[in-house]
Backbone as CSV, one residue per row, in Angstrom:
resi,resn,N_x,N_y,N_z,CA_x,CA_y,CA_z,C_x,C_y,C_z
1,UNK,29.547,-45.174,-3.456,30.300,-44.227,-2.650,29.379,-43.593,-1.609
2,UNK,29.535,-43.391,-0.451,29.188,-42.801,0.747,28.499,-41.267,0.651
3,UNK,27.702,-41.161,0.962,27.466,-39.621,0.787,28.331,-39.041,1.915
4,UNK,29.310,-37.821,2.714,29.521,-37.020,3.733,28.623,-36.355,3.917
5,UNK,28.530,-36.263,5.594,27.388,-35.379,6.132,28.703,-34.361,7.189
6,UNK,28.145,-33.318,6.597,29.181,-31.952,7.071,28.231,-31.447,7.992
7,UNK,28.798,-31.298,9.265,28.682,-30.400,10.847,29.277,-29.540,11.273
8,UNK,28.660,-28.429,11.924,29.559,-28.217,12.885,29.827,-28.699,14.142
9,UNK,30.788,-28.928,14.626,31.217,-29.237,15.695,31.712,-28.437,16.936
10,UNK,30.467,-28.300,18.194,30.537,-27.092,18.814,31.878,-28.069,20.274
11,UNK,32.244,-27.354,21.274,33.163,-27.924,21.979,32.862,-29.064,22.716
12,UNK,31.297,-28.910,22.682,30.716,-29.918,23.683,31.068,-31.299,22.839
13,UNK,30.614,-31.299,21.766,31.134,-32.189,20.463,32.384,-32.644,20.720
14,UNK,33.097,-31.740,20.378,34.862,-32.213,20.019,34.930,-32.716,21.187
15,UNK,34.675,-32.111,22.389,35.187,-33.172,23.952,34.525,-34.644,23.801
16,UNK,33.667,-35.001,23.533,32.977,-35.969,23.792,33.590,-36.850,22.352
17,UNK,33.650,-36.337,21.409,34.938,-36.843,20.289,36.206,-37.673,21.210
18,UNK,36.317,-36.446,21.745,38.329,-36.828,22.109,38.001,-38.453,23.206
19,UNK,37.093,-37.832,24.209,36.805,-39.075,25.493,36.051,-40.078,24.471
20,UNK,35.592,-40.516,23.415,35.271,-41.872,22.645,33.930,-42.031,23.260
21,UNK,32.613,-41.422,23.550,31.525,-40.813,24.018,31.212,-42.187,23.105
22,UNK,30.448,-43.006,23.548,29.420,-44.248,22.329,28.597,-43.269,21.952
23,UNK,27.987,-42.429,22.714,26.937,-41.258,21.823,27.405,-40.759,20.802
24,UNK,28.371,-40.208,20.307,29.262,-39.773,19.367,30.137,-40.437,18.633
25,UNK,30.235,-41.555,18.969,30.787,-42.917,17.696,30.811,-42.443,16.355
26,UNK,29.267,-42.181,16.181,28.809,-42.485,14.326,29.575,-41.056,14.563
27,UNK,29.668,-40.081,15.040,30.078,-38.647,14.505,31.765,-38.141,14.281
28,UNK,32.328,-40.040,14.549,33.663,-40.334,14.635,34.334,-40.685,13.341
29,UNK,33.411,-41.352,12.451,33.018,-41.696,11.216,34.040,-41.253,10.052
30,UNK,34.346,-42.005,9.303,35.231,-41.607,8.049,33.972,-40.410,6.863
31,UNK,32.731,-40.803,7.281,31.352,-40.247,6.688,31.210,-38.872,7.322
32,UNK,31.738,-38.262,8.150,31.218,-37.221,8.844,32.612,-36.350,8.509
33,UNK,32.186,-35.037,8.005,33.376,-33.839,7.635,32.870,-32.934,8.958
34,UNK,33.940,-32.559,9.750,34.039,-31.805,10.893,34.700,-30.093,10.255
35,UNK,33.376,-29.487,11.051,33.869,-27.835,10.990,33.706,-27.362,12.285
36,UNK,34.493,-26.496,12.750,34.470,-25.919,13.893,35.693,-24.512,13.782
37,UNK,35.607,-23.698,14.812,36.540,-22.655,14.656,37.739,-22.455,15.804
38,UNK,38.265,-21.687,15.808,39.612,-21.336,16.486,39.085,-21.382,17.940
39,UNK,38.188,-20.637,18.254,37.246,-20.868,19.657,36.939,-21.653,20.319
40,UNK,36.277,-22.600,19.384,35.931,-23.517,19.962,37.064,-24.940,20.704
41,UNK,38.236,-24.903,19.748,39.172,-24.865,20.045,40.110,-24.612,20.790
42,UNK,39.782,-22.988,21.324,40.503,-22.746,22.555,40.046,-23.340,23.569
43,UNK,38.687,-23.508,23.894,37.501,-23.600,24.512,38.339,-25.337,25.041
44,UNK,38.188,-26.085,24.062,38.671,-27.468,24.190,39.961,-27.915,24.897
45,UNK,40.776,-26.770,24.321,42.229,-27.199,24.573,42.536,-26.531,26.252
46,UNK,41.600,-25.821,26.525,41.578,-24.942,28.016,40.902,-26.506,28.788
47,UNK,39.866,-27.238,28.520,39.201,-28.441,29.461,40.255,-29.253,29.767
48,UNK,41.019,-29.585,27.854,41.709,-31.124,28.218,43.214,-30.566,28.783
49,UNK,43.687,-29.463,29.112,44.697,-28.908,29.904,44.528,-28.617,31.476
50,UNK,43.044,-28.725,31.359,42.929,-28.716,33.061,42.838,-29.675,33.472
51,UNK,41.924,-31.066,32.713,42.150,-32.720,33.149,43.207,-32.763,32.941
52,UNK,43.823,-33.205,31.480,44.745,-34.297,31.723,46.178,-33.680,31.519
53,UNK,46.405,-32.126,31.147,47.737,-31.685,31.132,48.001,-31.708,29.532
54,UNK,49.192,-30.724,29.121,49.589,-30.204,27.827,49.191,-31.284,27.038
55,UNK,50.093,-32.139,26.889,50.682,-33.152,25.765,48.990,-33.577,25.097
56,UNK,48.184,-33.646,25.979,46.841,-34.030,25.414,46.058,-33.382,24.912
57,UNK,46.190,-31.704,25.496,45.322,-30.490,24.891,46.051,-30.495,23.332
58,UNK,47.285,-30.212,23.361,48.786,-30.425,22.367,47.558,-31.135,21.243
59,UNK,47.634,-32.218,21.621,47.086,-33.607,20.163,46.027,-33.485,19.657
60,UNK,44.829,-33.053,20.942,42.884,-32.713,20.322,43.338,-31.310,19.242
61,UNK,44.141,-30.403,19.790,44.372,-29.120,18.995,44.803,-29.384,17.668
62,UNK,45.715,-30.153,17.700,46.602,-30.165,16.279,45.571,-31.006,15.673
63,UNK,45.218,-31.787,15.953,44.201,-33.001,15.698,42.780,-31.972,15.057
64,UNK,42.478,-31.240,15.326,40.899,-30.527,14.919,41.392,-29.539,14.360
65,UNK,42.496,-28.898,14.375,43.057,-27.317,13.837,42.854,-27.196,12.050
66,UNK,42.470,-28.283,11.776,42.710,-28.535,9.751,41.081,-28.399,9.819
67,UNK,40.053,-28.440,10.860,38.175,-28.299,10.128,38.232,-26.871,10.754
68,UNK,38.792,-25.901,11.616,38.770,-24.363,11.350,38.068,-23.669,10.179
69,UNK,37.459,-23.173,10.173,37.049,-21.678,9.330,37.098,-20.794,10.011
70,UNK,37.541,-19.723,9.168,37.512,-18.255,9.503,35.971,-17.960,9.339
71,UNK,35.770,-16.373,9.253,34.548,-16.141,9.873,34.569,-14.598,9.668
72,UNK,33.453,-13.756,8.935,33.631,-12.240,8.857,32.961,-11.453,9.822
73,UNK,32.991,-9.913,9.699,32.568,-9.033,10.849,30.871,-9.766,11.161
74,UNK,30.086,-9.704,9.506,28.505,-10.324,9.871,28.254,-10.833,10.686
75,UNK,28.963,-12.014,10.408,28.572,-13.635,11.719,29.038,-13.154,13.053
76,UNK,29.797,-12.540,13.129,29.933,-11.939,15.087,28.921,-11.110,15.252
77,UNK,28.463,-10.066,14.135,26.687,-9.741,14.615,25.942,-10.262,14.770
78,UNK,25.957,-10.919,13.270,24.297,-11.972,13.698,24.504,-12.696,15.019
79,UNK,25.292,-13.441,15.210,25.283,-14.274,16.398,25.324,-13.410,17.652
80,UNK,25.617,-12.349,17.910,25.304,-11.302,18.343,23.958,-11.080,18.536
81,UNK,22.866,-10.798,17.415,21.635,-10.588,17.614,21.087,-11.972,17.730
82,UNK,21.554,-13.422,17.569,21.034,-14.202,18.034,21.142,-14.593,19.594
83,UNK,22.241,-14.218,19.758,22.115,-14.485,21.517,21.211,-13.320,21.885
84,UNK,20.904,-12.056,21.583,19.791,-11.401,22.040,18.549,-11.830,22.225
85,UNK,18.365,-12.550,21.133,16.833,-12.763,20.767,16.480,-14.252,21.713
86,UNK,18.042,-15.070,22.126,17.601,-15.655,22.760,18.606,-15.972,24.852
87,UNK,18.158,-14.937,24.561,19.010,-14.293,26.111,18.548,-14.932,27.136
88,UNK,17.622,-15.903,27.172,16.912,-16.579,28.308,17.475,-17.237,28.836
89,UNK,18.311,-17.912,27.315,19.308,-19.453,27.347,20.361,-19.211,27.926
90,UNK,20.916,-18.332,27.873,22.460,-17.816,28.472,23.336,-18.570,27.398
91,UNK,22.973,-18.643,25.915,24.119,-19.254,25.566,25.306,-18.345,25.172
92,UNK,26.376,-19.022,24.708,28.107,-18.766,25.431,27.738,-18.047,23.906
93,UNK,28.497,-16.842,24.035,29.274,-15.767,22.631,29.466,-16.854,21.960
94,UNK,30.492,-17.875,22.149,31.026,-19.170,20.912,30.190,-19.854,20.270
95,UNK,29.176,-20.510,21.266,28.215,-21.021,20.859,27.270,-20.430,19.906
96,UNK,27.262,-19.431,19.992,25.877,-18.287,19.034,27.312,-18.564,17.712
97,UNK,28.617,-18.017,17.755,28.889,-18.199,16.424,29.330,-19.231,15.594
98,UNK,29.289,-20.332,16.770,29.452,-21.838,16.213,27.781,-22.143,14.731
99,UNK,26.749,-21.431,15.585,25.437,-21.736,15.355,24.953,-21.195,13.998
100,UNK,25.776,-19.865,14.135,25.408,-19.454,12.605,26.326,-19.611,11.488
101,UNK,27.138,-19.820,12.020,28.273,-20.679,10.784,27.344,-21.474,10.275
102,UNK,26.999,-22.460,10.846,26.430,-23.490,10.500,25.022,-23.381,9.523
103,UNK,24.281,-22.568,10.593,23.014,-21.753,9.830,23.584,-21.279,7.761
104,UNK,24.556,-20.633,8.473,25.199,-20.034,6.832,25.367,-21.085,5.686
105,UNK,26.236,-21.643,6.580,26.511,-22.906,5.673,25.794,-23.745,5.281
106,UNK,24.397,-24.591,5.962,23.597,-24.803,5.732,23.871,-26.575,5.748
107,UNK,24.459,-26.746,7.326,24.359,-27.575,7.696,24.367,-27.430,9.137
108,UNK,23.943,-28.900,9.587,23.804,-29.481,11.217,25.026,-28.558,12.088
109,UNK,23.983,-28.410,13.290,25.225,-27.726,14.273,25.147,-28.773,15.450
110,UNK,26.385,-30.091,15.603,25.666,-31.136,16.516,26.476,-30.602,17.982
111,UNK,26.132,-30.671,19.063,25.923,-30.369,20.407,25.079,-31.381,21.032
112,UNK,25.479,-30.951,22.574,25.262,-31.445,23.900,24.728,-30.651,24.765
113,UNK,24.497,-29.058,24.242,24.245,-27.931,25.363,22.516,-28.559,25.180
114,UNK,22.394,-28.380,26.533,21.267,-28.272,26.801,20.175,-26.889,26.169
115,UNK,21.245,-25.736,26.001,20.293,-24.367,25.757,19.747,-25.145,24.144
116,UNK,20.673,-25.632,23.343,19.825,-25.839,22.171,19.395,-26.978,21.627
117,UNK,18.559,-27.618,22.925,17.733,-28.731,22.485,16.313,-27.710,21.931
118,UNK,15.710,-28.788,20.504,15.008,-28.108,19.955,14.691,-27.206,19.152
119,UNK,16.381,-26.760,18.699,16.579,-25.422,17.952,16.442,-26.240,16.564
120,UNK,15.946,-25.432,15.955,15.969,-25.781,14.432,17.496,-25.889,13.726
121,UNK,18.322,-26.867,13.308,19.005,-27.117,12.315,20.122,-27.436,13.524
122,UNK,19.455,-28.130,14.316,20.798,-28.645,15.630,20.316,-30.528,15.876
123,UNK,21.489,-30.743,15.779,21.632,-32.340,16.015,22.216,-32.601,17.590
124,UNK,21.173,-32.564,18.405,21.682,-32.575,19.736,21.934,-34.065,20.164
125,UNK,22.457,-34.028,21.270,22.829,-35.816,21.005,24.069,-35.694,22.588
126,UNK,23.351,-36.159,23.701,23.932,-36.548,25.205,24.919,-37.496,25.439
């Protein structure tokens, strides 16, 4: 039996999911359990409504809406004091709480942002 490798999946992810990215193939995988939140989500369904129109934002949404977690007051701080500490990057409010979900949970946070190439416990991947 297969081991699953559990991620989060920040928007840069899920887009490059939906467009069939060969970089993101293996992360397409019956092996790979997808987490991501309501945000990131909006985040997604706002891109593929400005390309390609409803019916498609409609399908990525319903389609990713079941790896959601909720999320308590903490993690909007910490990620809070993590975008402080790293304020250079300009990374997005979502992104900081995509990051510590993940941190919490104590798995991979895979992305495309450039701010977190190099970060410890990130599977970056173009």
């Amino acid at each position: 039996m297969e081991e699953v490798k559990t991620l989060f999946f920040d928007t840069y992810a899920l887009f490059e999911i939906v467009h069939a990215s060969k970089n993101y193939h293996v992360y397409a995988q019956k092996d790979v359990s997808v987490i991501t939140t309501k945000l990131n989500l909006m985040e997604l369904y706002y891109s593929l409504l400005r390309l390609y129109g409803k019916a498609k934002a409609e399908e990525a949404f319903n389609f990713f809406n079941e790896f959601c977690v909720k999320y308590n007051d903490n993690v909007i701080k910490e990620a809070c004091e993590f975008r402080h500490e790293n304020y250079k990057r300009d990374i997005s409010y979502i992104d900081c709480i995509g990051y510590i979900i993940a941190k919490r949970m104590g798995i991979g946070f895979l992305t495309g942002d450039e701010q977190f190439e190099n970060f410890k416990n990130v599977e970056f991947v173009r």
